[in-house]
N, C-alpha and C positions, 0 to 999 in steps of 0.2 A: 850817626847817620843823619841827614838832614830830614828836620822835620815834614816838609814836604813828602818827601820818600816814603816815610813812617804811614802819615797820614794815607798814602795812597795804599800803601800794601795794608794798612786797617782796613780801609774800604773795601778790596775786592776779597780780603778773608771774612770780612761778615757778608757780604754778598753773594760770594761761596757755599758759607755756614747755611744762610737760609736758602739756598736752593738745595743742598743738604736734606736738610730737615724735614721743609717743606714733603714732598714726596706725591704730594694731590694734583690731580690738573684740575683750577674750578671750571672747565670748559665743561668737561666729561663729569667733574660733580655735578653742576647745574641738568644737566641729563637725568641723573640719576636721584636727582632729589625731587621729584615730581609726584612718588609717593609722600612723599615728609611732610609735602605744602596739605596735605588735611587737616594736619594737626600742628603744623608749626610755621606755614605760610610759605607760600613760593619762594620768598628773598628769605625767610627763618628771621621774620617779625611777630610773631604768634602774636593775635590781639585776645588770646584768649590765657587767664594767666595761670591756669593750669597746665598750661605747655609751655613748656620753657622756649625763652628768646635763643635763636640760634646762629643768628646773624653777628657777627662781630666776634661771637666768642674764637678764643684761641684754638686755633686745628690741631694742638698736639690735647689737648683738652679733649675734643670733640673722638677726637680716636681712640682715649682710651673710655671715653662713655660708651663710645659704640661698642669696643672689645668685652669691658665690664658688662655691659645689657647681653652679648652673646655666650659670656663664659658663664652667667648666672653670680656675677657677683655683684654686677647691681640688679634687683627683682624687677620685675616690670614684664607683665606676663604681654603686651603689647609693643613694647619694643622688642622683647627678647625675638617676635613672631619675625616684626621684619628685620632684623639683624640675621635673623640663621643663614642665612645663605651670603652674607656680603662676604666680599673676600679682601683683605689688608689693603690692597689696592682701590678698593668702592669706597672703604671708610676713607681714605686718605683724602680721596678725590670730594666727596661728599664734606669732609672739614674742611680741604682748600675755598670751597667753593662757597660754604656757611660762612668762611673768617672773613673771605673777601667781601661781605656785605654790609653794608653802614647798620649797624645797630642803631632802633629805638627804644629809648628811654619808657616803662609805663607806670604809671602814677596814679594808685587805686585813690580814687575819687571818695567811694563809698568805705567807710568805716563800721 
């Protein structure tokens, strides 16, 4: 088959793949993470390093944190609180919307 060809049907089967995948709208995340920004910043830059950065990380990451925080297999009597009610579709959209954020870098000054 000409490479060309190849090359094309690669492209639209991983462009495929990650709308697949993906599963989150970050529109209807960024909605829904207006609770999050207390503790992990409206964009999920948490400048506090106790919360973890949430911005950049991977959304299939992000979903099975949230599922772990709900099924009690990661502890966290504070997550677990607001995770009870989300439903597969809130995490999804909530990780679309996390991943889609330029992550910053933080660099503990103090030793």
């Amino acid at each position: 088959m000409n490479p060309i060809v190849n090359a094309y049907i690669a492209a639209i089967l991983l462009f495929v793949s990650h709308i697949a995948v993906a599963g989150g709208e970050p529109e209807a995340g960024q909605a829904k993470a207006q609770v999050c920004a207390s503790c992990h910043a409206a964009d999920g830059n948490s400048t506090a390093p106790e919360f973890p950065k949430l911005a950049g990380q991977h959304a299939d990451y992000i979903v099975r944190a949230l599922l772990d925080y709900q099924s009690g297999a990661r502890a966290n009597a504070i997550m677990k609180g607001f995770v009870a009610n989300l439903s597969r579709q809130d995490m999804e959209d909530l990780a679309a919307y996390f991943a889609s954020q330029q992550g910053t870098l933080f660099t503990p000054t103090d030793y």
